[in-house]
N, CA, C and O atoms as CSV, one atom per row, in Angstrom:
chain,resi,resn,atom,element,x,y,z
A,1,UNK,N,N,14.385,10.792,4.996
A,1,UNK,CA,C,13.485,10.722,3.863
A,1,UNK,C,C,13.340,9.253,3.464
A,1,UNK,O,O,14.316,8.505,3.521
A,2,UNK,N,N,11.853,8.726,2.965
A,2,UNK,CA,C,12.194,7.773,2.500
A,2,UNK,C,C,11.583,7.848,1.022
A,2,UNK,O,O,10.624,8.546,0.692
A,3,UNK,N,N,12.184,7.156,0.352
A,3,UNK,CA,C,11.622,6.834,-0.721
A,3,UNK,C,C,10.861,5.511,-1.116
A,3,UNK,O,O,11.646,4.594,-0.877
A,4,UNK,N,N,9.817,5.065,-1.556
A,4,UNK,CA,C,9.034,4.070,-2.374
A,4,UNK,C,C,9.966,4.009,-4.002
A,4,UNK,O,O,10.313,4.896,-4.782
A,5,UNK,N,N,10.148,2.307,-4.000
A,5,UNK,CA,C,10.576,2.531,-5.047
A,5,UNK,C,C,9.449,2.899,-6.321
A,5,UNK,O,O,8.275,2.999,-5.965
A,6,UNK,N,N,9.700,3.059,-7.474
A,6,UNK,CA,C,8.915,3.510,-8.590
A,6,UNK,C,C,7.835,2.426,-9.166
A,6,UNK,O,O,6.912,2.885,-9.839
A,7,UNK,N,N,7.894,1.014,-8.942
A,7,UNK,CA,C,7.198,0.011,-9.126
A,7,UNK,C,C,6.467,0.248,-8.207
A,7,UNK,O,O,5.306,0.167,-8.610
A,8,UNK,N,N,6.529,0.580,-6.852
A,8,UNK,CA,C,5.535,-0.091,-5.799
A,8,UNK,C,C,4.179,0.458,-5.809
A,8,UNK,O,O,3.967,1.654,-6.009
A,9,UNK,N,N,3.331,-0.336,-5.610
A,9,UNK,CA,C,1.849,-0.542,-6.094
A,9,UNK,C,C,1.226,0.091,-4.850
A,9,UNK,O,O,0.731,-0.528,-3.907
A,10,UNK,N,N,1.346,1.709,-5.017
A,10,UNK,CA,C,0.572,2.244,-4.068
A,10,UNK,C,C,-0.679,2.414,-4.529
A,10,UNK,O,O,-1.404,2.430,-3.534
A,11,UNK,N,N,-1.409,2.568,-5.634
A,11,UNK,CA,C,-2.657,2.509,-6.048
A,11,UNK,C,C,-3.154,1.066,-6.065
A,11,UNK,O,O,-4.348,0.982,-5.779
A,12,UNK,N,N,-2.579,-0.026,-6.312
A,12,UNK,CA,C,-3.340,-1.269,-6.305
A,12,UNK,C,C,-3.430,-1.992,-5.287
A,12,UNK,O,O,-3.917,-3.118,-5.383
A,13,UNK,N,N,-2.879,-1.386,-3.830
A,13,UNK,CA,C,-2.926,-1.808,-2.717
A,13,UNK,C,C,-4.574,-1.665,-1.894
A,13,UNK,O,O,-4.687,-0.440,-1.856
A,14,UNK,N,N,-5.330,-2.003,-1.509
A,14,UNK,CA,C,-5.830,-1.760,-0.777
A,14,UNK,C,C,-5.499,-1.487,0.518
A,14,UNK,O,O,-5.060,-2.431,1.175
A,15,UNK,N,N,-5.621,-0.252,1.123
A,15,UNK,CA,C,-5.279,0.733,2.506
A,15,UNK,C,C,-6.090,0.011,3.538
A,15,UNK,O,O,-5.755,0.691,4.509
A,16,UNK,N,N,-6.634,-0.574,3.857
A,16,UNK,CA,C,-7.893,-0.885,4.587
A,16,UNK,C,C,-7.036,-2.652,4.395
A,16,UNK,O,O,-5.963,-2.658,4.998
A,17,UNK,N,N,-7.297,-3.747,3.829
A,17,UNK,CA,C,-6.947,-4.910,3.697
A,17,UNK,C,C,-5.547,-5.450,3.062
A,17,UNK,O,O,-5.143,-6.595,3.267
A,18,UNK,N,N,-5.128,-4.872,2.581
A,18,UNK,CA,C,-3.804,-4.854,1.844
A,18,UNK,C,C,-4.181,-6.071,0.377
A,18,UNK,O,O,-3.367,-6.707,-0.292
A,19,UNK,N,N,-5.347,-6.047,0.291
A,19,UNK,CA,C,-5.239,-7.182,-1.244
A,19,UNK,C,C,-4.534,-5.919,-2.476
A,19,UNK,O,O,-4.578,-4.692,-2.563
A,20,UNK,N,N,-3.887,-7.082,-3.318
A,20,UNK,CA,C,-3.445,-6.158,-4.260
A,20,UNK,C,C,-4.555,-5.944,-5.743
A,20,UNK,O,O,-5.471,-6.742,-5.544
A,21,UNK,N,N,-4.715,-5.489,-6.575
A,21,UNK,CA,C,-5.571,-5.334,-7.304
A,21,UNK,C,C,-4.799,-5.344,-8.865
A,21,UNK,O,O,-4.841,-4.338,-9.572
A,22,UNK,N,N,-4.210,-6.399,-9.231
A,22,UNK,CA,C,-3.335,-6.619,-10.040
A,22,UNK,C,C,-3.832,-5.904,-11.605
A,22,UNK,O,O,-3.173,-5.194,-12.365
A,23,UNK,N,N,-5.141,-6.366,-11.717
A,23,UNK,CA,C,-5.671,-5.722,-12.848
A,23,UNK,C,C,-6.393,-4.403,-13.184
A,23,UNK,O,O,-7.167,-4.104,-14.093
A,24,UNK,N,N,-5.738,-3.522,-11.857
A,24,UNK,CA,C,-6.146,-2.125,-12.591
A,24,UNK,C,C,-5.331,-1.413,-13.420
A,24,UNK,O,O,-4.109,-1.562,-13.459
A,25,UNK,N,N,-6.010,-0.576,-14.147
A,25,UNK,CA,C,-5.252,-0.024,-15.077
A,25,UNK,C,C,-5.346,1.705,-15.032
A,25,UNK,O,O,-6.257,2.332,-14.492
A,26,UNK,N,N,-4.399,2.178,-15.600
A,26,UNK,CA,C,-4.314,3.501,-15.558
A,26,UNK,C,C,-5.654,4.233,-15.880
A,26,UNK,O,O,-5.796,5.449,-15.757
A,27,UNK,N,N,-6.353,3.611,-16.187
A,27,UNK,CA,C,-8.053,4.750,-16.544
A,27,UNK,C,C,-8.817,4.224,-15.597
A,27,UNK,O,O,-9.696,5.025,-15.276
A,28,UNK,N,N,-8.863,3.275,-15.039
A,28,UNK,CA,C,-9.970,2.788,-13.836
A,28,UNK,C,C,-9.228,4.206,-12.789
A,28,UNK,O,O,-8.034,4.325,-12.514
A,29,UNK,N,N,-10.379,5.155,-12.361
A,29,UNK,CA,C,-10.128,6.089,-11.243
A,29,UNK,C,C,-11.130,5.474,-9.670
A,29,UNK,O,O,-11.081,6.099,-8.610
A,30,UNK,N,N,-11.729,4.549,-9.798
A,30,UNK,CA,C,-12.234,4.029,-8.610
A,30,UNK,C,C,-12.055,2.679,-8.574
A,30,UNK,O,O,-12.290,2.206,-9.686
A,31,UNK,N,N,-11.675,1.691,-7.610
A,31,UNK,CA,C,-12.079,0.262,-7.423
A,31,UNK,C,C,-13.259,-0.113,-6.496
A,31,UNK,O,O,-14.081,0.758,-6.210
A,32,UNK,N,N,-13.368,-1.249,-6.061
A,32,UNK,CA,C,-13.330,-1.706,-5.019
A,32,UNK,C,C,-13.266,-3.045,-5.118
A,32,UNK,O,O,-13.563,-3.847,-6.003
A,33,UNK,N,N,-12.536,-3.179,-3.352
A,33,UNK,CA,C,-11.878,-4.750,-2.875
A,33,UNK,C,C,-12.262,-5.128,-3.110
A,33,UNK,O,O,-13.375,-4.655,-3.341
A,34,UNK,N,N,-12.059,-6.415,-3.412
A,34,UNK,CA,C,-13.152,-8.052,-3.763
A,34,UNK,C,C,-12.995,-8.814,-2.087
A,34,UNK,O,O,-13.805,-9.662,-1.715
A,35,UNK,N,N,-11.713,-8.294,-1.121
A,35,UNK,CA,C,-11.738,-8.975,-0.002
A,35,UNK,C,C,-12.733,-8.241,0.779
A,35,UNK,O,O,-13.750,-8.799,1.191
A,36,UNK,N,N,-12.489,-7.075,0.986
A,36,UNK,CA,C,-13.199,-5.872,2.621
A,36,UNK,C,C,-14.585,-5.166,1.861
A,36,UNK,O,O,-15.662,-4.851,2.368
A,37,UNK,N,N,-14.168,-5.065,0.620
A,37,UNK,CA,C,-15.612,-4.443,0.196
A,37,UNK,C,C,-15.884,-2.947,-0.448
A,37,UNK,O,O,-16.795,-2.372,-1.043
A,38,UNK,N,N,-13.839,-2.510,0.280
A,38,UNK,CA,C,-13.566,-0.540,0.872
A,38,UNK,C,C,-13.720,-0.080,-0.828
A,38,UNK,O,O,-12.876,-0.603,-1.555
A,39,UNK,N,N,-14.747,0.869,-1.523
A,39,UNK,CA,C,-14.844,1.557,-2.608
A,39,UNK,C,C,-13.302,2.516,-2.521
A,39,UNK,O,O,-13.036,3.363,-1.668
A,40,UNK,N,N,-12.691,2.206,-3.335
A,40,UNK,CA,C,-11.282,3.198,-3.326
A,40,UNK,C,C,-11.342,4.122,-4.477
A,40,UNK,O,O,-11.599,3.755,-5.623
A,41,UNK,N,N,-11.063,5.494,-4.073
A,41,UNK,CA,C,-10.655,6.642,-5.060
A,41,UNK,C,C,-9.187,6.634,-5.305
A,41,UNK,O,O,-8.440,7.150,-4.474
A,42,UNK,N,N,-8.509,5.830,-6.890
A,42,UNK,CA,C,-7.057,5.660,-7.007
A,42,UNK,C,C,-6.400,6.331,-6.051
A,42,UNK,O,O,-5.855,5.813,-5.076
A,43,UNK,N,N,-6.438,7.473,-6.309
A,43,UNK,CA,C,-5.469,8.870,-5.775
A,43,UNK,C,C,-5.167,8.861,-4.261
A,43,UNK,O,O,-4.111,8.820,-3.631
A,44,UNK,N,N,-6.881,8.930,-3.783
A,44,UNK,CA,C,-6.504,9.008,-2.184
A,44,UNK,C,C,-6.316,7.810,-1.371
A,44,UNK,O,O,-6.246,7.697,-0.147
A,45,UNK,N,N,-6.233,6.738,-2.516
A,45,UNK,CA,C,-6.010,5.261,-1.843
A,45,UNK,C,C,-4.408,4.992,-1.972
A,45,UNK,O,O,-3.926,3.982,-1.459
A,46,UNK,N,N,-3.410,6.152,-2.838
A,46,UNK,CA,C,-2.013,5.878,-3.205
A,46,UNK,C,C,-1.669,6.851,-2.151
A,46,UNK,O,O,-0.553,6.671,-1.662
A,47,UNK,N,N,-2.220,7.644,-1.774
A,47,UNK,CA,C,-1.651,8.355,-0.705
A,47,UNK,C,C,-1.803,8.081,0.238
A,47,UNK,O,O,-1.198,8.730,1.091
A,48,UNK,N,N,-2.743,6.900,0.710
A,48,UNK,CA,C,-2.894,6.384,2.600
A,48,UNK,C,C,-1.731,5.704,2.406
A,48,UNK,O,O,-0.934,5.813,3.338
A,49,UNK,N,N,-1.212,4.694,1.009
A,49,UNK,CA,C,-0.696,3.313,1.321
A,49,UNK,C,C,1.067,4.040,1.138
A,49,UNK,O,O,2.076,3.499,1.592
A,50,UNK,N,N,1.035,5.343,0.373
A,50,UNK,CA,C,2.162,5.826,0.404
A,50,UNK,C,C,2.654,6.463,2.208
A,50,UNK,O,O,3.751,6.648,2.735
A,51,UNK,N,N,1.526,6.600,2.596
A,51,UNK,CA,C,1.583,7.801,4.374
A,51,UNK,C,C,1.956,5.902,4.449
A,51,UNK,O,O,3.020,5.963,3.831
A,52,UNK,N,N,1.855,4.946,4.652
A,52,UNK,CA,C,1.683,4.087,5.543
A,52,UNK,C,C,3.121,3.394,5.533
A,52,UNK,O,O,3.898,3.067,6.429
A,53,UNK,N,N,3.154,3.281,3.710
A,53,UNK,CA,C,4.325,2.867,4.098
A,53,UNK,C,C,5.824,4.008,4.250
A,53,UNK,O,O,6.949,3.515,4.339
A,54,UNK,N,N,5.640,5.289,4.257
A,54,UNK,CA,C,6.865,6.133,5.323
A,54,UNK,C,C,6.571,5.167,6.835
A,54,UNK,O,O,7.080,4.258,7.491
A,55,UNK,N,N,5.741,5.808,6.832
A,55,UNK,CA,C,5.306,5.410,8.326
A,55,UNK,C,C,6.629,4.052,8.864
A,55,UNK,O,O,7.788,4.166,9.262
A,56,UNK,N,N,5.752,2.867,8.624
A,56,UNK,CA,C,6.059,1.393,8.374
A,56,UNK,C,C,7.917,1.638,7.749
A,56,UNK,O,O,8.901,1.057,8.207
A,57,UNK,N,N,7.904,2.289,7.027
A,57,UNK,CA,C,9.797,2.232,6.688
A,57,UNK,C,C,10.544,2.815,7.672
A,57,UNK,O,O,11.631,2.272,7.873
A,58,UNK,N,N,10.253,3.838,8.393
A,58,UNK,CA,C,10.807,4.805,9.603
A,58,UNK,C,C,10.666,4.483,10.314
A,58,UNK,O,O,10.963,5.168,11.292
A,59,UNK,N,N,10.103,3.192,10.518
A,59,UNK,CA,C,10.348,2.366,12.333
A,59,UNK,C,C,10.741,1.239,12.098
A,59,UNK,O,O,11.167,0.541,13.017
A,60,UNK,N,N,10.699,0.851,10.989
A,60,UNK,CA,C,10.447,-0.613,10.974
A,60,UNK,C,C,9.542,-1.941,10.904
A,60,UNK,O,O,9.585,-3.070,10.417
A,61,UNK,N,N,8.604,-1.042,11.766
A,61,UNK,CA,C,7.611,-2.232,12.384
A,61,UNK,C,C,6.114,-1.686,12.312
A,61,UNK,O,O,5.749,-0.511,12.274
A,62,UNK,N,N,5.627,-2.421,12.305
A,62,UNK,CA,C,4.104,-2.364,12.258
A,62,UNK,C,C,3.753,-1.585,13.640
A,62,UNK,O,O,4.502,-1.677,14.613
A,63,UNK,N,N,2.539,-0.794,13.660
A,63,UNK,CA,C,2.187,-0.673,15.384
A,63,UNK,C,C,1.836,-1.329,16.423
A,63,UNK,O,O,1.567,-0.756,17.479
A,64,UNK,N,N,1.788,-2.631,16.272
A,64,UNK,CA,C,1.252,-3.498,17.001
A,64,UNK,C,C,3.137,-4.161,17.233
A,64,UNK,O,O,3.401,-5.031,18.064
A,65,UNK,N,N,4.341,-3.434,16.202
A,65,UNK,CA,C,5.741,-4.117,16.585
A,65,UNK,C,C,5.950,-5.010,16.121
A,65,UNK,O,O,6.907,-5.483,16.734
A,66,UNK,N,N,5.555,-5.902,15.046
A,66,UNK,CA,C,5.614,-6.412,14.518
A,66,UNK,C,C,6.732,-6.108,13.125
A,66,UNK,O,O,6.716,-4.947,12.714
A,67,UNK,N,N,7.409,-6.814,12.612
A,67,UNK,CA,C,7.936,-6.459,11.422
A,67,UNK,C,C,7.200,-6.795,10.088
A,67,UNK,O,O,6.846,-7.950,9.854
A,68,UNK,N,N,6.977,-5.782,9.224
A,68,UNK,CA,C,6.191,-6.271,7.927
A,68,UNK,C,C,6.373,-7.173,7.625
A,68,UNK,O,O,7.485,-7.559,7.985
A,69,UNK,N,N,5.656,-8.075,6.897
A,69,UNK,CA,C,5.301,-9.553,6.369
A,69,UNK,C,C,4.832,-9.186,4.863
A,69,UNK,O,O,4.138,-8.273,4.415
A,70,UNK,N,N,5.436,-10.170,4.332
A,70,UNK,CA,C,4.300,-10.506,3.347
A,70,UNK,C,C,3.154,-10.451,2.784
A,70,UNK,O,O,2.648,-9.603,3.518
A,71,UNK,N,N,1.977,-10.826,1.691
A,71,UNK,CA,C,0.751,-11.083,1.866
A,71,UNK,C,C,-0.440,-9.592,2.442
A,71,UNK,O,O,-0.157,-8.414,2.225
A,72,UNK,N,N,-1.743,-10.062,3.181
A,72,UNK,CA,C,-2.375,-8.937,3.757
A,72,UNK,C,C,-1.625,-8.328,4.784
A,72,UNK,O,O,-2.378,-7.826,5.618
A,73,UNK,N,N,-0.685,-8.211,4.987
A,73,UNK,CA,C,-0.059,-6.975,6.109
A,73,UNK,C,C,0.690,-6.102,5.197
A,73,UNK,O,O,1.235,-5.250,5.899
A,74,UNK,N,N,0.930,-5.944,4.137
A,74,UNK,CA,C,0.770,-4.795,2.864
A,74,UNK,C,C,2.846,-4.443,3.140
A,74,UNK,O,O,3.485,-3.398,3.268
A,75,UNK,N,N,3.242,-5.883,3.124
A,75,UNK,CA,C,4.856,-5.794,3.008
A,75,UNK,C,C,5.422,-4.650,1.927
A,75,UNK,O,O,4.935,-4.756,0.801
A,76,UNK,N,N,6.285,-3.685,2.101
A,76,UNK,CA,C,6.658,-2.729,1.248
A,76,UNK,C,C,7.892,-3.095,0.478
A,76,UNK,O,O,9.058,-3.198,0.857
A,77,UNK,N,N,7.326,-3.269,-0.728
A,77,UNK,CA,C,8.564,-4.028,-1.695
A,77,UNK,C,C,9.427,-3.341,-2.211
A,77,UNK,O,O,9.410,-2.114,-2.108
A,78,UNK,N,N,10.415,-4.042,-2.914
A,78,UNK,CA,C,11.496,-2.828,-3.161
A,78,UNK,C,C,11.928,-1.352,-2.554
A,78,UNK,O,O,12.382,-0.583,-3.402
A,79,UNK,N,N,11.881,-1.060,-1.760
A,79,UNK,CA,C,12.178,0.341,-0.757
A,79,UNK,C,C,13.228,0.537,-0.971
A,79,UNK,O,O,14.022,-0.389,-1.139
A,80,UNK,N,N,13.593,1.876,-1.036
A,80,UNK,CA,C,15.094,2.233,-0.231
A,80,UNK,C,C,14.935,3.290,0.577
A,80,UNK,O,O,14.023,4.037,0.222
A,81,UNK,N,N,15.462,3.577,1.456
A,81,UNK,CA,C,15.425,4.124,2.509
A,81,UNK,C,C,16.712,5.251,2.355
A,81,UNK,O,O,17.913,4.995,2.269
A,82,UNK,N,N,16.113,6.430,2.353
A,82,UNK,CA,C,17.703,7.391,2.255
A,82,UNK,C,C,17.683,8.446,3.650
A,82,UNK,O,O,18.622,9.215,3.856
């Protein structure tokens, strides 16, 4: 199982570019990126970046094998892993 910790910004992530969207707030129910352009529905945009990062915590690595980074490769902060 993994867990996301309780801070991590699965709604202000963009799924598609990984920019973060620092200034949304709990009543904004749609964005969109200022980088890619992607119109996001909160909800189903916290659930790609939540699928992504299990994903990304249960291997380790990116699919390309890479280990998460920082920045636009949408690094998963605070985690714990149980």
């Amino acid at each position: 199982m993994v867990v996301a910790d309780r801070w991590y910004a699965s709604s202000k992530l963009c799924s598609v570019c990984g920019y973060k969207h620092k200034d949304l707030s709990l009543s904004d129910r749609t964005w969109t990126c200022p980088e890619c352009g992607r119109v996001h529905d909160r909800d189903e945009n916290a659930a790609r970046n939540l699928e992504h990062f299990a994903t990304v915590s249960s291997t380790g690595s990116h699919a390309c094998g890479e280990l998460a980074q920082s920045g636009r490769s949408m690094k998963q902060e605070s985690m714990s892993i149980h």
